[in-house]
Structures are given as structure tokens and as C-alpha cells.
N, C-alpha and C positions, 0 to 999 in steps of 0.2 A: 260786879265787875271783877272785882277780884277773885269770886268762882270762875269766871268764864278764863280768869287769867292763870288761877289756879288746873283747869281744865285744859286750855290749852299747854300748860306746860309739862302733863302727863302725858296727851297726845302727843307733844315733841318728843319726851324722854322716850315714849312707846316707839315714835317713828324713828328714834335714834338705836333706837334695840333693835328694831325689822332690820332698819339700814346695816347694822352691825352684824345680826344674824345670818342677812342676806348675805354681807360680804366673807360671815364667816364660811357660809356655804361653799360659795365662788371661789375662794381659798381654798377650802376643802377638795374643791373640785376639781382645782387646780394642779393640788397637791398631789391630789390622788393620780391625777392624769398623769404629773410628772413621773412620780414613781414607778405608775403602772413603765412608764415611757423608762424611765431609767433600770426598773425589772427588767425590761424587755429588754430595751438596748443589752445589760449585765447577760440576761441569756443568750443573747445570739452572739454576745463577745466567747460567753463560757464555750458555747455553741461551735465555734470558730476553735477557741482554746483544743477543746476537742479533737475537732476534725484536723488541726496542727498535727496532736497530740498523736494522733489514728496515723497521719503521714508518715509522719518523724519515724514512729515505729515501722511501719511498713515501709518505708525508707531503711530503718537500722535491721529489721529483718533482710528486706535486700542486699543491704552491707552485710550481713552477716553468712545470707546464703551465697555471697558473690565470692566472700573472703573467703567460705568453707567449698563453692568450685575451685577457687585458686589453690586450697592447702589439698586439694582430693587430685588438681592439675599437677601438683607440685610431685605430690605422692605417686601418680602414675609413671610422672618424668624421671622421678626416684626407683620407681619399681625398674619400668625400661633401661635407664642405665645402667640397673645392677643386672638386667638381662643381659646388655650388650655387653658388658664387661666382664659375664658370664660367657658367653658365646667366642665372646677374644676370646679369653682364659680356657675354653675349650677347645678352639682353635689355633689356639697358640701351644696346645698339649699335642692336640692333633700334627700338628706339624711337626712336633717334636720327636713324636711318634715314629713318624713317617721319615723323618732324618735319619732316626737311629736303626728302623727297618734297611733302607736305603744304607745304611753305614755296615750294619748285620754281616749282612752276604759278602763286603768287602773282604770282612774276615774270616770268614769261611768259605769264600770259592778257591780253589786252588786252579791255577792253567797247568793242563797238563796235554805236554806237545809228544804227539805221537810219527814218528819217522816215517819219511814217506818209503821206504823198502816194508812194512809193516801192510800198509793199505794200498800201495801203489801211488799214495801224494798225501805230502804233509796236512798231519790232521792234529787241529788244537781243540781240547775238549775242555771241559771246567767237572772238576770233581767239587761235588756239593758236600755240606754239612749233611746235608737230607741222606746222600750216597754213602757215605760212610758208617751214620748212624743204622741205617737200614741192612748194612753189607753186615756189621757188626751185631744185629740181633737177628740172623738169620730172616730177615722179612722178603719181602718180593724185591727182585731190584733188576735194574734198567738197563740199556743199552750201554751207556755209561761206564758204567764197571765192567761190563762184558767184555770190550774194547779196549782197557787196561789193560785187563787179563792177558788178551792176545796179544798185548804188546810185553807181557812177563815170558810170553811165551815163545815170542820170536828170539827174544833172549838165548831161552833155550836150544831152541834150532839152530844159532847159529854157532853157540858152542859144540853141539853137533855137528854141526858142516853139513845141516840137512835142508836150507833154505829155497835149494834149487829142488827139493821135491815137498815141499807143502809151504802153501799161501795163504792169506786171508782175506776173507771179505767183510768192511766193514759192516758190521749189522746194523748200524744205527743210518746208513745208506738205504737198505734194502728191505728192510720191516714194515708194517702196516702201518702208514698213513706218513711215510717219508715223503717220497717222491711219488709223483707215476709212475704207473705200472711200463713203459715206455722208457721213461727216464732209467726208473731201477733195473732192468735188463739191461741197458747198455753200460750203467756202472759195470755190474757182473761181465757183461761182453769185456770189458775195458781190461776186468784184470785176467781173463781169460788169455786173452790171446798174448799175453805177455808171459803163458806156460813155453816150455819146452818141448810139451809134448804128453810125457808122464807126470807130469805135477799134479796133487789133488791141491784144491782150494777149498776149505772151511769155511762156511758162512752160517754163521747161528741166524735163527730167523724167528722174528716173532709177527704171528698173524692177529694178534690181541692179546693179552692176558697171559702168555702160555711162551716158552720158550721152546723149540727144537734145532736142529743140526741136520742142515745140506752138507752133505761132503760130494764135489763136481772134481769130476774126473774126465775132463775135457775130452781128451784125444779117443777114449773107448765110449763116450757121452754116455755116459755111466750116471746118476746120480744116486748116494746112499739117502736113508733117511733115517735116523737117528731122534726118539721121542722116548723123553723121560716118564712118561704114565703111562699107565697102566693100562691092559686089553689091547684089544685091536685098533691099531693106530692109522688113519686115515691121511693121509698127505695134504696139508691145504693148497685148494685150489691157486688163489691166487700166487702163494708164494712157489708153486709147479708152473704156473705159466712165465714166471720171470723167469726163473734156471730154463726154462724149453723156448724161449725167446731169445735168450743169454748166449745159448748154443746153435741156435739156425744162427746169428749175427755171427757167430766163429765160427763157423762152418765157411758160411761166405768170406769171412778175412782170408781165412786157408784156403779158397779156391777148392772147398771140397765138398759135394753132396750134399753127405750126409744122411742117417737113418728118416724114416718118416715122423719118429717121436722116438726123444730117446730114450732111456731104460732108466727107470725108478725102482728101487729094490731098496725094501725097508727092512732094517737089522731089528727084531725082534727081541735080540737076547742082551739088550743094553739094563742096567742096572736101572731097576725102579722107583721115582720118589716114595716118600711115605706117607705125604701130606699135597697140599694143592701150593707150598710156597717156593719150594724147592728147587724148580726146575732150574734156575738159570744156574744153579751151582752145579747141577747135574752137568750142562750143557757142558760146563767151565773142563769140569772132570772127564767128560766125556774125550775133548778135545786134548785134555793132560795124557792120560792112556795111549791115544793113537802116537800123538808123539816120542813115547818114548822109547818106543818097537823101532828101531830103525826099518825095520822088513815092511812094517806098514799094511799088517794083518789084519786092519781091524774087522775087516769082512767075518772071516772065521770067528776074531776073539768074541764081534756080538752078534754070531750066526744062533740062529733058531733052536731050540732045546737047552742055548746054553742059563746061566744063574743068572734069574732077573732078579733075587733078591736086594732091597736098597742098596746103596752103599755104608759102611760105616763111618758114624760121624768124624774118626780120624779122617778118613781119605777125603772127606768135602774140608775139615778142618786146616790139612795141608793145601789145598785149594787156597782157601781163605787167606790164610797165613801168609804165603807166595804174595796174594795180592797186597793184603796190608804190608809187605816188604819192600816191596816197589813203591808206592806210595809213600811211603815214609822215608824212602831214600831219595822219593824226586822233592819231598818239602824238606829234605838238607839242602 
């Protein structure tokens, strides 16, 4: 009995060890499961952790590329108003520029009023910086000065007491690209018929580039022509159809005829430039000459055969001089 009790109680302790092993298993199993279960969960936290981690950054990347559009907006906004503030400061130069252009000429135009016994009606001119300069380095020069001139000139005349036999026409009236051809004739008519009879009128003419000398001798409808260059000198057209329109319209004022065209006769034996710049002081000179002959020869003095050699630079210099005289006595 006691074996069987003996025996039974080793099948117990045995069946308490299964039970025990069994549960240790189940445990085991359990354990393991939780784990596996708590790994798992741990990585898909980690998991998560991550993909935070990935945002965040591509988040602070975004912040970073948003902040560095702002500092690159920032930087452009900076460039452009140092443009703009470029462009004032350019335009604000510009303007200053153009004030002091604008201011320039103030002080160096001169008005210079020319009497209307001179041209037949008051005539105000502006003598330039530009006219002076240019008068003074012997260069090409202009209407302008020419017209001065003739006003140093009538000076002359009338301390001669010769004003009721030579007249002027202003040039800067009747030269290429003044008026019409229309218009310019009847200036010319205008101061015609206000001769005497024997009066010659002077009128320097330029058809471009080039100066010469009409000398109108109304009442014998005569015209000289007087050309500072050299060879055979051609009369321009245009400026022969103003003087020959000039004179049918004084023809008809005087209730007279008149030739069918009137008489063009070019003086040959007038003194020469030396150069292509010359002419208008020639002109100048030319017109000094005839007035100081009270007889008023100039036909014979610049008849054909006589010395076309230039003038010398005295005699355009007394020219000059004359002008720069008058001028500086009308800016006292």
C-alpha cells in the first residue's frame, strides 16, 4: 500500500512538474508574444518617431527654403531700390544737366536790335556764344554776323551822308531755306521800291554752304553778282529768280514795263578766297570796298582782268575787328 502510495505521490509530483512546465511554457508563450507585441508596438512608435523626424525636417527644410525665398525677395527688393534710387540720382543729374543747359545760353545770348532804316523794319537778332567763337577763329559763320556787320556799316553811310544811295537787304530774310521763294521776292520788292531811283541795295545771299553778293540796281534792273571763289562762277538759280521776281513786282509798283529779264553781270575780278571757309568775310569786305568810293565804281574796281589774288589777312582782320567793335560797344 505504501508502494502504491509511494507511487502515487511521484505521479503527483511528476504531474505537478508537467503542470508547472506546461505553465512554464504558456508563460513563455506568453511572454514572448507580449514582447514580440511590445517590439512591435516599440517599432512602429520608432517607426512614427521617424517619419516625425523626416517631416520636421522637411518642414525645417521648407522653413529654411521659404526663409532663404524671403532673404533672396529681400535682396532683390534691395537690389531694385538701389536701382531706383540709381535712376533718381540719375535723373535728378539729368535734370540738373538740363537746368544748367537751359541756364547756359542765358548767358551767353546777347539781343541785338537792329534799326529799322538798316533793313526797312526793326529787326532783333541774338548773337550767340557759338557766333562769336566761330567769328573769332576764323570758321564758317552765319547769317547772324553778316547782319551785324551791315548794321556797322550803315553806321558808316550815314557819316557819309550816303544812305539815300545804298541800302540793305537783310540776308538772313532771303537765303536758302528762309521763306518761300514767293515770300522772299516780295521782302526784296518791299525794300526796292522804297529806292529813289538810283540806289543800289546789297543783299549777301546764301543758296547753302557758300556765301555771295547781289548788288540790285533797281531803276537800270541791273543785277551785279559778286562770288568769293574761284573759276567760273555760275549765279544760283534760285537766288536769280527772287531778285528777277523782286523786280517785275517793282516794275509793276512804278507803273513801268519793264525789260523782258533783267541784266545779270557777274564781276569777275573780285578778290579770292584761299580756303572753302572764308567766304562770308570776303562778302563782309566785299561790301566795305564798294562803300567807301563815294562814286560807287565798283563795277570797274571788280571788272574782269583786274587782281583776283585773296585778300590780305589785314584787310579781312580790319573787317573782323569793325565787327568785334560794335558788339562790344552794344554789350556796354
Amino acid at each position: 500500500m505504501s508502494d502504491k502510495a509511494s507511487c502515487s505521490g511521484a505521479d503527483v509530483r511528476s504531474l505537478h512538474l508537467e503542470d508547472d512546465t506546461a505553465k512554464n511554457g504558456e508563460q513563455q508563450e506568453e511572454t514572448a508574444t507580449y514582447l514580440n507585441f511590445e517590439f512591435s508596438k516599440s517599432g512602429a512608435l520608432e517607426n512614427q518617431d521617424e517619419e516625425k523626424k523626416e517631416e520636421k525636417k522637411d518642414e525645417e527644410e521648407k522653413g529654411e527654403k521659404k526663409d532663404e525665398g524671403k532673404k533672396e525677395e529681400k535682396k532683390e527688393k534691395k537690389d531694385e531700390d538701389k536701382k531706383e534710387d540709381k535712376n533718381d540720382e540719375e535723373k535728378k543729374e539729368e535734370k540738373q544737366d538740363e537746368e544748367k543747359h537751359d541756364e547756359e545760353p542765358q548767358e551767353k545770348i546777347m539781343t541785338f536790335t537792329i534799326e529799322k532804316e538798316v533793313f526797312g523794319a526793326d529787326r532783333s537778332t541774338f548773337v550767340l556764344h557759338e557766333d562769336i567763337t566761330q567769328f573769332a577763329g576764323m570758321e564758317e559763320i552765319g547769317a547772324t554776323v553778316v547782319a551785324v556787320y551791315m548794321r556797322c556799316l550803315y553806321d558808316r553811310l550815314r557819316e557819309a551822308n550816303m544812305c539815300s544811295m545804298v541800302g540793305f537787304i537783310d540776308p538772313a530774310q532771303v537765303s536758302a531755306n528762309a521763306e518761300s521763294l514767293t515770300d522772299r521776292s516780295r521782302i526784296v520788292a518791299s525794300r526796292l521800291q522804297k529806292t529813289d531811283g538810283e540806289q543800289i541795295f546789297m543783299m549777301p545771299y546764301n543758296p547753302g554752304c557758300h556765301w555771295v553778293l547781289h548788288i540790285v540796281r533797281a531803276k537800270r534792273e541791273t543785277v551785279y553778282f559778286l562770288d568769293p571763289l574761284p573759276g567760273n562762277r555760275v549765279v544760283d538759280e534760285e537766288g536769280k529768280n527772287i531778285v528777277n521776281n523782286a523786280l517785275k513786282i517793282y516794275n509793276s509798283h512804278i507803273g513801268r514795263p519793264g525789260r523782258k529779264a533783267p541784266i545779270w553781270k557777274t564781276l569777275p575780278g573780285t578778290p579770292k578766297q584761299p580756303s572753302s571757309v572764308e567766304c562770308g568775310y570776303y562778302v563782309m569786305r566785299f561790301m566795305r570796298d564798294i562803300i567807301v568810293d563815294p562814286s560807287l565804281e565798283f563795277e570797274k574796281k571788280f571788272a574782269k582782268g583786274k587782281e583776283q589774288a585773296p585778300y590780305p589777312q589785314e584787310a579781312i582782320d580790319e573787317v573782323r575787328n569793325e565787327w568785334a567793335d560794335l558788339v562790344c560797344l552794344h554789350m556796354e
